[in-house]
C-alpha positions as CSV (number, residue, x, y, z in Angstrom):
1,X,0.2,6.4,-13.0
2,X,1.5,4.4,-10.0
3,X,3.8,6.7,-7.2
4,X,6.8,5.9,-7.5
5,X,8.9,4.6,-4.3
6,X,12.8,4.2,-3.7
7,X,13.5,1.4,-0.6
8,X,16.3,1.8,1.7
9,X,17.3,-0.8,4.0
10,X,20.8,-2.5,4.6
11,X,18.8,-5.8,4.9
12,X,17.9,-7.2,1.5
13,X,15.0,-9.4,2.9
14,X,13.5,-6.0,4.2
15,X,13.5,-4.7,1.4
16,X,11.7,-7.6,-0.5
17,X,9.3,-7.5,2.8
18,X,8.5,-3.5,2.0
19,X,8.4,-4.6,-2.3
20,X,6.3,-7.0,-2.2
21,X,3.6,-5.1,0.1
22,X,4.3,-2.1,-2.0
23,X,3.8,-4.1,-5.6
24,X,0.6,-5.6,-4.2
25,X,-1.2,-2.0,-3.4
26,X,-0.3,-0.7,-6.4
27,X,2.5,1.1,-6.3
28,X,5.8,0.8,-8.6
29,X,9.8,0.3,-6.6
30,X,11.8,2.1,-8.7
31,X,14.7,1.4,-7.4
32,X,16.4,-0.2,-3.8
33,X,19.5,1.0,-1.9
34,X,21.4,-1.0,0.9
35,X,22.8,2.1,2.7
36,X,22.5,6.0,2.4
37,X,25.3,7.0,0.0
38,X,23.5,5.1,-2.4
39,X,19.9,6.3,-1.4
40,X,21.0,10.1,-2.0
41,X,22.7,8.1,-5.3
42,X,19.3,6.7,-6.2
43,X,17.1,9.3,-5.5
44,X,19.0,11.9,-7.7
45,X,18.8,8.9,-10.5
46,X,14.7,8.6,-9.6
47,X,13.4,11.5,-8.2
48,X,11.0,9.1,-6.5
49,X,7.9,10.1,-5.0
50,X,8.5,8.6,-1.7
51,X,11.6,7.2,-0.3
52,X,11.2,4.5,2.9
53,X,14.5,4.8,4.8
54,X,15.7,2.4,7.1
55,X,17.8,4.7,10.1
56,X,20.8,2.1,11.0
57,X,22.7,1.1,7.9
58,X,26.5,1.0,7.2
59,X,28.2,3.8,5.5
60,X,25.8,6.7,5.8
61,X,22.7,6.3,8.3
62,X,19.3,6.8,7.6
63,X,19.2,10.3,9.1
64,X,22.2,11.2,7.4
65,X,21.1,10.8,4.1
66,X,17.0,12.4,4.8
67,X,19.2,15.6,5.4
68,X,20.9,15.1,2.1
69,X,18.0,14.0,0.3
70,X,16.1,17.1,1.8
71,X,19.3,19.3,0.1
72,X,18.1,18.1,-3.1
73,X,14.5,18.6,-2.4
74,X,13.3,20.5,0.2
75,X,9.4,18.7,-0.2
76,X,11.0,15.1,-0.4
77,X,8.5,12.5,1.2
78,X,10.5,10.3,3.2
79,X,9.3,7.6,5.8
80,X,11.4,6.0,8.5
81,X,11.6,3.0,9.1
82,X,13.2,1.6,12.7
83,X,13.2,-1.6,14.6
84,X,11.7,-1.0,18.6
85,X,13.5,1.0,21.1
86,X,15.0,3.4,18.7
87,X,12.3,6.3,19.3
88,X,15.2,8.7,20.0
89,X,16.2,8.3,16.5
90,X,12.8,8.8,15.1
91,X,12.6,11.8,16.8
92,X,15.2,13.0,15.4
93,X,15.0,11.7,12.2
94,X,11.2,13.8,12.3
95,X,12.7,17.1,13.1
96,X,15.0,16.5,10.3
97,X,12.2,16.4,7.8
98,X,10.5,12.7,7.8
99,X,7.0,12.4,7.0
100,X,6.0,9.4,9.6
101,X,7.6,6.2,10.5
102,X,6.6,2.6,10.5
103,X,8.1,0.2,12.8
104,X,10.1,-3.3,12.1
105,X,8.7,-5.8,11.8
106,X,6.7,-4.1,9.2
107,X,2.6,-5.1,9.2
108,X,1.5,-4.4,6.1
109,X,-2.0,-2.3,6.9
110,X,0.4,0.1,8.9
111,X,3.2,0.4,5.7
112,X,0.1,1.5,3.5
113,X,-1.5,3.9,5.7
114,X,1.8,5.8,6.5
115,X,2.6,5.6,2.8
116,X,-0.9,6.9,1.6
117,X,-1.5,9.6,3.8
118,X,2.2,10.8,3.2
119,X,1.6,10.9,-0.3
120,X,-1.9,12.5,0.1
């Protein structure tokens, strides 16, 4: 059975960017969020295998809502994903509880390999 993966990003067309590679290795989007209320929403609604979390959104930031998630489940594989020059926030979105991180704009080979060795 395919993992199943919730995307987070405020920007739709990231979002499409992370489906589409995603649908082409294999694995199944089972759901999208534009901001971290409704990822915490979403992954309650999922239980998703792995969530990719974009750090800047409106209403409730990335990091924000990896601590929530990480209420609900303690083991949740989450990945972060940031534009350049926001490796302050990726450090601490890490010591909050995220697997990896994968940088915007997002290159395919490097999505997959964080995603695969995240999920094991």
């Amino acid at each position: 059975m395919a993992q199943k993966i919730l995307i987070v990003d405020d920007a739709a067309f990231m979002r499409m960017m992370i489906k589409d590679i995603l649908i082409k290795n294999g694995y199944e989007v089972v759901g999208e969020a534009a901001d971290g209320v409704q990822a915490v929403e979403k992954y309650k609604e999922f239980q998703p295998d792995l969530v990719t979390m974009d750090i800047t959104m409106p209403e409730m930031d990335g990091i924000t809502a990896l601590k929530e998630i990480k209420k609900i489940n303690p083991n949740a594989k989450v990945l972060m994903c940031s534009a350049m020059g926001q490796q302050a926030m990726v450090i601490d979105a890490i010591q909050a509880g995220a697997k990896d991180f994968i940088v915007k704009p997002f290159q395919a080979d490097r999505v997959i390999e964080a995603i695969s060795k995240t999920l094991g």
